[in-house]
Structure formats: C-alpha cells, structure tokens
GUMARVO-800607 format. One record per atom (N, C-alpha, C): residue in three letters; x, y, z. Coordinates in steps of 0.02 Angstrom, whole numbers, padded with zeros to 5 digits, always signed. Layout:
# residues N
ALAXYZ ...
END
This chain:
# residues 233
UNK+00235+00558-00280 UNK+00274+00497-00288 UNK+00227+00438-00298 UNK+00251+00392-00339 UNK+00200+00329-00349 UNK+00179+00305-00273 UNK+00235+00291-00236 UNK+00207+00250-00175 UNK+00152+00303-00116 UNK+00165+00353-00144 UNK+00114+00410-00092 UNK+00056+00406-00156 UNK+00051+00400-00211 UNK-00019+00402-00258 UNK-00041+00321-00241 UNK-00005+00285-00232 UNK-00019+00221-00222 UNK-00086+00212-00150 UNK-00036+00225-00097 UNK-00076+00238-00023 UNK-00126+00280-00032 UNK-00148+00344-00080 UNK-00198+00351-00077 UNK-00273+00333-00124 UNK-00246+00293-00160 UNK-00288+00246-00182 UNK-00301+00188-00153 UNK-00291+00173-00111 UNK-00318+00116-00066 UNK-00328+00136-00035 UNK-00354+00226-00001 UNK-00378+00232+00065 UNK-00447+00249+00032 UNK-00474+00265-00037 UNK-00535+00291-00074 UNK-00555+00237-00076 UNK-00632+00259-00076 UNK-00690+00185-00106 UNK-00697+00137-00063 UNK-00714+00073-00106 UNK-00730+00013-00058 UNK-00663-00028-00059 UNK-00651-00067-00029 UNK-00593-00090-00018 UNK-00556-00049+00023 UNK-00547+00007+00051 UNK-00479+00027+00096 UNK-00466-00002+00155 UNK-00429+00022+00184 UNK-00418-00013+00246 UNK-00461+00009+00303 UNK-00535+00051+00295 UNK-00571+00055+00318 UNK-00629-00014+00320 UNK-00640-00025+00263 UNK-00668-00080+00257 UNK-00664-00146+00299 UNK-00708-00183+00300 UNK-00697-00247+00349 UNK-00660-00308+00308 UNK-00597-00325+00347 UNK-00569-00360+00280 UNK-00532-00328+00270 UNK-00520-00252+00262 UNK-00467-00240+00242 UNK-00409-00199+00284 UNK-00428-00219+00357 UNK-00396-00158+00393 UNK-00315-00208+00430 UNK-00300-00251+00406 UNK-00225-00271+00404 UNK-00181-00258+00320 UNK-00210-00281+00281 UNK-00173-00233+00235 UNK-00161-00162+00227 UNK-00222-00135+00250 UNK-00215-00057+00245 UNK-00160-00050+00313 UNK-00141-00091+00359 UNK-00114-00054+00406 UNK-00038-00079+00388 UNK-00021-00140+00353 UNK+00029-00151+00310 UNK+00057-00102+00263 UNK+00013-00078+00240 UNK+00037-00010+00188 UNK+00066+00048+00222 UNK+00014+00057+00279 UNK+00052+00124+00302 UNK+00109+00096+00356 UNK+00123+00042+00387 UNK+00193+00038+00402 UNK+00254+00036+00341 UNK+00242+00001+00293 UNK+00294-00017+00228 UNK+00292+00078+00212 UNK+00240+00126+00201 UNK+00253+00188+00184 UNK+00300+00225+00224 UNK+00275+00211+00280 UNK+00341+00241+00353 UNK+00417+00226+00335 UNK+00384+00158+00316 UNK+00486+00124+00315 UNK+00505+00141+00270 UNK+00459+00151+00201 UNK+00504+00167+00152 UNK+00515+00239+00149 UNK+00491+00309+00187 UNK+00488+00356+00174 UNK+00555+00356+00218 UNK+00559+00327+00277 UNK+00625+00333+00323 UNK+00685+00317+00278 UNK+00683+00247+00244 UNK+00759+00258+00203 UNK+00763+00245+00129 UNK+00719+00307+00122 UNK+00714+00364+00067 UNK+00761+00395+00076 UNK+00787+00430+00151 UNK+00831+00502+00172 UNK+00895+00456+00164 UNK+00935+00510+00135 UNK+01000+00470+00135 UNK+01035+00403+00136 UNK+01006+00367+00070 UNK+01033+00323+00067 UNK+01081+00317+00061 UNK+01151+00265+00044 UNK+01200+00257+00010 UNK+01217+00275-00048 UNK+01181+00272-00104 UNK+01195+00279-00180 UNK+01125+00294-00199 UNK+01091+00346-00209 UNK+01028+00373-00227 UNK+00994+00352-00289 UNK+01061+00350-00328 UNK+01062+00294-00399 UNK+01041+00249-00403 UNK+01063+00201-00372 UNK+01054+00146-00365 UNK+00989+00145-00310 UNK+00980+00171-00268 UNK+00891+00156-00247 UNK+00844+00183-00280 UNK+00848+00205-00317 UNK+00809+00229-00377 UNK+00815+00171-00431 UNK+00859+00133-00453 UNK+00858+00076-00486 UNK+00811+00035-00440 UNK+00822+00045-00389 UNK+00819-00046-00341 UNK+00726-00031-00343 UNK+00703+00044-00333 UNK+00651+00047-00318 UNK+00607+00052-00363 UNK+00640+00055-00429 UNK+00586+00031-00504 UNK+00521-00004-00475 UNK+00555-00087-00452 UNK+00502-00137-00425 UNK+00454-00127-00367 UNK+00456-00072-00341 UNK+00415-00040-00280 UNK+00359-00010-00316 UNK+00409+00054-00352 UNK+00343+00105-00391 UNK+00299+00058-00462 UNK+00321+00004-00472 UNK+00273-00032-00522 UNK+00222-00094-00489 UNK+00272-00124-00422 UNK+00229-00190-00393 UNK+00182-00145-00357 UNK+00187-00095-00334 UNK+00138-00092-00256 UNK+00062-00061-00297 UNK+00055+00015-00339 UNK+00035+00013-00359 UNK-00031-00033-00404 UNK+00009-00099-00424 UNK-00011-00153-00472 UNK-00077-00176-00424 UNK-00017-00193-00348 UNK-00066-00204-00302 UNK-00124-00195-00271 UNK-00125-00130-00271 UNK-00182-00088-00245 UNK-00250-00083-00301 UNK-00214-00071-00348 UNK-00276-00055-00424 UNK-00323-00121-00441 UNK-00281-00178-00423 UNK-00294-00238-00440 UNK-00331-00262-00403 UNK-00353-00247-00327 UNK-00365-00275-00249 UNK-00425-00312-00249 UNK-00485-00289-00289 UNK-00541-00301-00313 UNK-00536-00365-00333 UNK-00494-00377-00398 UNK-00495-00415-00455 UNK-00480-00510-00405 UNK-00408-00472-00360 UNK-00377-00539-00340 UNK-00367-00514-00266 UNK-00400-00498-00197 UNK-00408-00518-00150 UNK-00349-00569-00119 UNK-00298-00560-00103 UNK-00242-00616-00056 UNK-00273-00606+00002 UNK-00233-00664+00025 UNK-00253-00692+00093 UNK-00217-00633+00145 UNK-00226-00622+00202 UNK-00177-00567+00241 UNK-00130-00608+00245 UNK-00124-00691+00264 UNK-00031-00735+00274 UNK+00001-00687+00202 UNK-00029-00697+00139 UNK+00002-00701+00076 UNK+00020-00596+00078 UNK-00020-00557+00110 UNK+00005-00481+00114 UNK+00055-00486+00174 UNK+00063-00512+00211 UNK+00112-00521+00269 UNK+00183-00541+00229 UNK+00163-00583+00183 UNK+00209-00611+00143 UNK+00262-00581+00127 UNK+00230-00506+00085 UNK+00231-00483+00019 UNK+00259-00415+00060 UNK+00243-00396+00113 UNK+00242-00326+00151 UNK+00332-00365+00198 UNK+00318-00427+00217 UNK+00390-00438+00239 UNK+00454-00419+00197 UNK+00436-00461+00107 UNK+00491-00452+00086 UNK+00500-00368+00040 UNK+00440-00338+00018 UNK+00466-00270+00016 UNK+00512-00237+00074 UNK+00488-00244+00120 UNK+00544-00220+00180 UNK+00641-00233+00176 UNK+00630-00329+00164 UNK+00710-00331+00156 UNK+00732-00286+00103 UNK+00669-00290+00047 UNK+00700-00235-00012 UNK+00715-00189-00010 UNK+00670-00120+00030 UNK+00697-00075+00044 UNK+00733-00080+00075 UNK+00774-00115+00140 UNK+00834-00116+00176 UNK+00894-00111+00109 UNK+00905-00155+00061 UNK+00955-00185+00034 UNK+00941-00132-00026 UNK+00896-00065-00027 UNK+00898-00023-00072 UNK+00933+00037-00035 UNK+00903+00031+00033 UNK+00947+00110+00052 UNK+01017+00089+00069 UNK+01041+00043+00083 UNK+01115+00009+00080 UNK+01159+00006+00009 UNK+01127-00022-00026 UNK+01145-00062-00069 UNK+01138-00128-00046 UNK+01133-00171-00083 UNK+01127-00249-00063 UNK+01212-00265-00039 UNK+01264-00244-00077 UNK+01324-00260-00066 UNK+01345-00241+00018 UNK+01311-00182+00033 UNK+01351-00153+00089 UNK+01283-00164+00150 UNK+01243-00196+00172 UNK+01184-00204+00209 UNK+01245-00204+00278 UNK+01238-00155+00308 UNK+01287-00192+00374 UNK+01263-00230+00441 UNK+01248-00294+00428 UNK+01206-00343+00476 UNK+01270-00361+00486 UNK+01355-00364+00490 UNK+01381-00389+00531 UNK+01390-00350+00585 UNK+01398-00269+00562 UNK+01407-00241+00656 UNK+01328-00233+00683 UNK+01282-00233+00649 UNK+01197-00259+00680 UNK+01232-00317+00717 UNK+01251-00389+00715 UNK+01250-00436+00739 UNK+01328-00440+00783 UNK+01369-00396+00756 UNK+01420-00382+00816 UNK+01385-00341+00882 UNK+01358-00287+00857 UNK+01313-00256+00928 UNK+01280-00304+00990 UNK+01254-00348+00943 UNK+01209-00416+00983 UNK+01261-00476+01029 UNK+01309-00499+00981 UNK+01357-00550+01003 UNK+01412-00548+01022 UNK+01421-00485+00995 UNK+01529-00471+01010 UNK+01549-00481+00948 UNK+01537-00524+00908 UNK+01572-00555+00837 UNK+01516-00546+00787 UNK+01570-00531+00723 UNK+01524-00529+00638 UNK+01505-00588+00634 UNK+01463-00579+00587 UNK+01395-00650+00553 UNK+01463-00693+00526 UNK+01494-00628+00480 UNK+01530-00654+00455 UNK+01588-00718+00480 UNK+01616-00710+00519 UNK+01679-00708+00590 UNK+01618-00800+00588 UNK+01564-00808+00615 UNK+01523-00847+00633 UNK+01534-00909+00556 UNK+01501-00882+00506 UNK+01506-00905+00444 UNK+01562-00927+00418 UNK+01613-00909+00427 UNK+01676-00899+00387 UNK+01674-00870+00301 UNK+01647-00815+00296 UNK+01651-00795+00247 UNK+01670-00714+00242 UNK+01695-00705+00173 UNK+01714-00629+00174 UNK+01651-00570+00153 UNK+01614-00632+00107 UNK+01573-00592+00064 UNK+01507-00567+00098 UNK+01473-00517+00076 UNK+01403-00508+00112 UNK+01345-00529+00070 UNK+01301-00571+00107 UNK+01256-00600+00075 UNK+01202-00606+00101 UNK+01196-00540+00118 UNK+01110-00499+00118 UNK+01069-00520+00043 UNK+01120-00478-00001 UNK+01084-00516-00069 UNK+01059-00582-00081 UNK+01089-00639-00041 UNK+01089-00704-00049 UNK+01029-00727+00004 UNK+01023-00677+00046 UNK+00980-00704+00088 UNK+00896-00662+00066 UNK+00905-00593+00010 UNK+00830-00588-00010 UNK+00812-00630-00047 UNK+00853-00661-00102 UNK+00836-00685-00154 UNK+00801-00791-00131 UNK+00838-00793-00071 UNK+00805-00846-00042 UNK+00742-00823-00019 UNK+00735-00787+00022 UNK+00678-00744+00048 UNK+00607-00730-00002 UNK+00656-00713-00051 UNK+00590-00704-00112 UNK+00566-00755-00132 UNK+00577-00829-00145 UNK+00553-00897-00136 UNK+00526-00917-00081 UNK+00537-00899-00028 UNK+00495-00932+00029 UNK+00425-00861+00040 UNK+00429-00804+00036 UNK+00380-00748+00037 UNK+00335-00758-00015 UNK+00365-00770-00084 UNK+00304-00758-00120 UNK+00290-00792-00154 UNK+00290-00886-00138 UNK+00275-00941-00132 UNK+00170-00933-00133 UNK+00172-00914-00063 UNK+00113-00912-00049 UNK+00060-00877-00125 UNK+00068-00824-00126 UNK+00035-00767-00151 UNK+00026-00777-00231 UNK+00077-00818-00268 UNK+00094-00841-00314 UNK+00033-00910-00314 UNK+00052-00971-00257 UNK+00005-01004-00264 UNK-00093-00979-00254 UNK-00103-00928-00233 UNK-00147-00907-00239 UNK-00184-00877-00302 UNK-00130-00830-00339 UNK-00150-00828-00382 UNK-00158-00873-00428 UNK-00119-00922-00440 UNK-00147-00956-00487 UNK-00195-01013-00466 UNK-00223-01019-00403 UNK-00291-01038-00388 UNK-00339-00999-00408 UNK-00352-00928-00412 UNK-00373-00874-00438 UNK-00386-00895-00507 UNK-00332-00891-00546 UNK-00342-00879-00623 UNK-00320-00956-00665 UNK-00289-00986-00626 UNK-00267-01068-00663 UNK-00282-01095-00629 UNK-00324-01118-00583 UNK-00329-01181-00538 UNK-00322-01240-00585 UNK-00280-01282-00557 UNK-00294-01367-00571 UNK-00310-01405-00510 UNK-00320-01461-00522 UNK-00352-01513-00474 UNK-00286-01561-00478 UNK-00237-01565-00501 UNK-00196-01603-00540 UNK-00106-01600-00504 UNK-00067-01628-00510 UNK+00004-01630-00509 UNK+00046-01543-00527 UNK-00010-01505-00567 UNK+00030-01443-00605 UNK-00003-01411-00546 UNK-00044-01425-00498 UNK-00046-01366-00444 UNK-00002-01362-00423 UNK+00037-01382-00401 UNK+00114-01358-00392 UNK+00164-01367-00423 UNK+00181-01400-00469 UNK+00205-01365-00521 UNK+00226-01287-00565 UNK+00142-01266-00569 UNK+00142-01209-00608 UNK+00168-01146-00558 UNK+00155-01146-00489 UNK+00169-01084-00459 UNK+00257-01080-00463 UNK+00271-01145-00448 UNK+00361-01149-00447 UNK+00370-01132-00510 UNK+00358-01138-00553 UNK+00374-01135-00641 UNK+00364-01065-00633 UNK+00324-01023-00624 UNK+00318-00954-00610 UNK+00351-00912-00572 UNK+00401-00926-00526 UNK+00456-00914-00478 UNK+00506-00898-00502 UNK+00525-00970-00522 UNK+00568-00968-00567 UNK+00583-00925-00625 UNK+00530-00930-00663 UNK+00546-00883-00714 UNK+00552-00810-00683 UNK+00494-00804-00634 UNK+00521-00729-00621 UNK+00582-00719-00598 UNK+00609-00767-00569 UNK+00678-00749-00546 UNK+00726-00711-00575 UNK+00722-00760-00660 UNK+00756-00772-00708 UNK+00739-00687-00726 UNK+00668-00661-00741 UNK+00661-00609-00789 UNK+00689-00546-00738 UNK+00682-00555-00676 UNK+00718-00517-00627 UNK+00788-00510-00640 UNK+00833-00542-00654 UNK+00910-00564-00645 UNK+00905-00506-00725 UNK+00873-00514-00775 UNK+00883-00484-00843 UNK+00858-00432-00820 UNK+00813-00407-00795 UNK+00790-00342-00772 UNK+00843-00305-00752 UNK+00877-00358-00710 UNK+00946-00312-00657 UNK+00997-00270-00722 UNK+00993-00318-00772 UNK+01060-00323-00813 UNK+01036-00259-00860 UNK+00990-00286-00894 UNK+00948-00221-00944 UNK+00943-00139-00902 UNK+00913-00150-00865 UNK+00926-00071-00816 UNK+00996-00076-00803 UNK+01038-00118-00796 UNK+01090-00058-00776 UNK+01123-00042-00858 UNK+01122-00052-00889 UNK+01142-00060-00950 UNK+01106+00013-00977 UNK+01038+00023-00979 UNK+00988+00069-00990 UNK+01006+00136-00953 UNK+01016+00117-00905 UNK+01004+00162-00851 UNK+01072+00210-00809 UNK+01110+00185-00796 UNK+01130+00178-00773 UNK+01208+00115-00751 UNK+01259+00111-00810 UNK+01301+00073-00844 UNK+01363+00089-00789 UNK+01370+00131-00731 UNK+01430+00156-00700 UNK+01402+00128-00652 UNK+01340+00110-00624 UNK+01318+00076-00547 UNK+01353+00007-00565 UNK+01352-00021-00627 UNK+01376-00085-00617 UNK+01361-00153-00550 UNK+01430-00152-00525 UNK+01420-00222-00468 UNK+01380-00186-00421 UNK+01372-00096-00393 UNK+01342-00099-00333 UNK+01253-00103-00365 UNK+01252-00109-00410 UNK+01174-00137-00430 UNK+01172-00195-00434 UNK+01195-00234-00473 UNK+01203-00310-00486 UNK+01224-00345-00418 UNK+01268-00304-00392 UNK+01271-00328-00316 UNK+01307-00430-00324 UNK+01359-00412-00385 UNK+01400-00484-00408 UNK+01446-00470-00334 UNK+01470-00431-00312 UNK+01556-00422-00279 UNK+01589-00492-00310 UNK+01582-00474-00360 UNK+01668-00518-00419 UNK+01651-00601-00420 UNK+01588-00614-00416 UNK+01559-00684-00421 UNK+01527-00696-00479 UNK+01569-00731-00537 UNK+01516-00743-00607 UNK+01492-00783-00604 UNK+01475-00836-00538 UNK+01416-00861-00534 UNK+01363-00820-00509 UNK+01338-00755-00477 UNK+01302-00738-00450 UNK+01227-00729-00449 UNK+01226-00734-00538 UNK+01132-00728-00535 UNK+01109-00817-00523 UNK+01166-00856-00552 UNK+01137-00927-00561 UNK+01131-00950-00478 UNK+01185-00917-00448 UNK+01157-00920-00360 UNK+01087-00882-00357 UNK+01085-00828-00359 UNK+01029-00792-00333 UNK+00965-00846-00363 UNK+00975-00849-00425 UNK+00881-00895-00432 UNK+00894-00960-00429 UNK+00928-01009-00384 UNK+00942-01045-00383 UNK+00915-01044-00296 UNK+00923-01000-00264 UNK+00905-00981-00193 UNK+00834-00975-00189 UNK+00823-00928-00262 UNK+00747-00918-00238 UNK+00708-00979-00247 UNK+00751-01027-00299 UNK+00686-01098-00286 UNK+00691-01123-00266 UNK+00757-01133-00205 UNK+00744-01175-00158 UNK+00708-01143-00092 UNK+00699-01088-00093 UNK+00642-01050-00041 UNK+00583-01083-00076 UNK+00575-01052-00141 UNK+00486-01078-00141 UNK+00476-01172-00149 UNK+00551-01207-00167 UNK+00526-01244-00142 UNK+00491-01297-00100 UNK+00572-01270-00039 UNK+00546-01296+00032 UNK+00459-01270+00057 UNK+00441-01183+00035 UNK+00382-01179+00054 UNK+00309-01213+00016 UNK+00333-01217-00030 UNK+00277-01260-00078 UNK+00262-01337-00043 UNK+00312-01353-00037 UNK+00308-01427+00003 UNK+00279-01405+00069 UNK+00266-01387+00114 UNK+00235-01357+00177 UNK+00153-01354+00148 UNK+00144-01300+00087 UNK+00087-01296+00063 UNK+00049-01354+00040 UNK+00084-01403+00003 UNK+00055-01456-00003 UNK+00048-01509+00034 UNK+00072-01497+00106 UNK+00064-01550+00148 UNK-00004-01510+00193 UNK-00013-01463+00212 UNK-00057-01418+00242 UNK-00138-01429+00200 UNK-00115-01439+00144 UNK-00176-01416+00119 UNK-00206-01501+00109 UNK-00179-01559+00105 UNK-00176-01619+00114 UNK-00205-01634+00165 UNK-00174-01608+00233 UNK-00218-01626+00290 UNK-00278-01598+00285 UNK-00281-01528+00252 UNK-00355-01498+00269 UNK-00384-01573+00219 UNK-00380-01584+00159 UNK-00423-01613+00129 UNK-00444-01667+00152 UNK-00391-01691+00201 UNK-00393-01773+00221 UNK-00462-01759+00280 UNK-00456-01694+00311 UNK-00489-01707+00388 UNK-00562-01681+00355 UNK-00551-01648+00296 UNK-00653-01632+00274 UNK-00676-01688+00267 UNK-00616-01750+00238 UNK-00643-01806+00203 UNK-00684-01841+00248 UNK-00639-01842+00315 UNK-00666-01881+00359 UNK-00731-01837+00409 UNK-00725-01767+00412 UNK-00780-01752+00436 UNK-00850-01772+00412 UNK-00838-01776+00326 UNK-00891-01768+00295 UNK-00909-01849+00296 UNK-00867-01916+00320 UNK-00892-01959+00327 UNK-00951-01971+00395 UNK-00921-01938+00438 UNK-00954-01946+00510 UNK-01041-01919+00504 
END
C-alpha cells in the first residue's frame, strides 16, 4: 500500500526518524500509520474512503520523498499529522455521518447538535475550517523556502495559495466523483442538499488560515521587534 511504501521510506537513509531532528516526525508517522490502518477495517462506504484517501496515498508520500528538499518545522508536521487524522476520521465515516453527536451525548447527556440548534452535521464544516488554520503554517513555510518576500505579499501569497487549493480541492471532489465513482454522489461531496456547500467549505478554510496568518504575523513582528532591540543594546 502507498502509506506502508511511504513509512518505509522514511525509516531508510538519512533523514528517518532515527536521525536527530527527525525523531518527532518519524514518531508522527507511525502514530497517523496506526490510525489509519485502524479505520482502514470497516469503514462505512469503502468507496468512498478510497475516494477520500486519494489525498493520503499522493500527499504523504510527496512528503517523505521531498523531506530533504523542504525540511518543516515539527509545529508545521504537528500541523499536518493533526489534520490528516480529522481526514481519516471523516473517511472511515463519511464526512456526512462522523457521529460526534452521540461522542458528545456520551460526555454531556445532549447532541452538539441539540446545543447548536442545527439538523445538519458539520464535521465537514469543521475540517475544511481546520484545513485553514493547520496548514496555514506549513504553507507559510514553504513559501519562505521557495518565494520568500520581505514585502506585504508575505502574507498575501500563502493565503492566495489556500485558497486556491481549496478551490482545486472542491473540483477535485467533483471530477472524482464524476470519474470515479458518479453513484457516491452527496456521501462524497458530503453537500446533504446544500447548493451552497463548496462556497461554504472554502470560504471556512480562509477564514482558518486567515485568523492563523494574522497570529503569524503578529509573532513574527515581535520576534523582529525584540532582535531589533537586542541588537541595539
């Protein structure tokens, strides 16, 4: 399987999670391998996690081969290892059917829902925010990596890149099921009868990366402000 050829290419050579430096990602991988091998077994619609998990067997991979090239920070793999997780949750479910209201009835007595006042489930609503505030970071890294500016487009360009992935995500959804798989319909698309639903979903994700981008640029402000002044003293 990709994600078992994956893990063992990052345990060969330099870089594994033997290495110094690298022994929180490597230990990130083999928890995300655990979780994903656990709901692998009997999912809901096998179909459809096999759609959902396209983006597993092409991102993680990408990840590992690449490790050399672009080095993330462990916050920015913490990031990235959080929101694969909601993914696989909302793959062995389906995104439509995630059942966090009797999870949160077990806890309180009452559904999220019951709390919210709503009918709908919006696990979906809550990765796709998730995916703006997670991979905010990792995004702005890379393009310190490969675009740095000194300029107004440092933040700019990572949100501009969010965004669009959002966007090429939402067509991804549509093209695979279309390709692939044309009878999964809503439990892929994961609309439940909302034709606003993708313009919600990437509409969520930039207000995740935006609120986190603003954090980043205030963080990285102070660092600059307090070298300024160290370097006066």
């Amino acid at each position: 399987m990709a994600v078992v050829t994956a893990a063992a290419a990052v345990s060969a050579g330099d870089g594994g999670p033997t290495t110094p430096g690298w022994a929180l990602p490597g230990l990130l991988l083999g928890i995300f391998l655990a979780l994903w091998l656990a709901l692998a077994i009997h999912p809901t619609s096998r179909e459809d996690w096999l759609l959902e998990n396209l983006l597993v067997f092409a991102a993680l991979p990408t990840l590992i081969l690449t490790r050399k090239q672009l080095r993330f920070s462990n916050a920015s793999y913490v990031c990235i290892f959080a929101f694969f997780v909601l993914h696989e949750v909302g793959a062995h479910y389906t995104y439509s059917e995630v059942p966090y209201d009797k999870w949160w009835q077990a806890l309180t007595g009452s559904t999220l829902s019951e709390v919210l006042g709503t009918n709908r489930n919006h696990y979906d609503r809550l990765v796709h925010f998730m995916y703006g505030v997670l991979m905010l970071l990792p995004t702005v890294e890379l393009f310190d990596r490969y675009a740095p500016s000194r300029t107004f487009w440092r933040w700019i360009f990572p949100l501009s890149f969010l965004m669009a992935h959002a966007m090429t995500f939402e067509l991804f959804e549509w093209l695979a099921t279309l390709m692939v798989a044309p009878e999964l319909g809503d439990a892929y698309l994961g609309t439940q009868g909302d034709q606003w639903d993708a313009q919600k979903d990437m509409a969520l994700a930039t207000l995740g990366s935006i609120l986190v981008m603003i954090g980043v640029a205030m963080s990285r402000a102070r660092a600059a402000g307090n070298a300024g002044t160290s370097g006066r003293e």
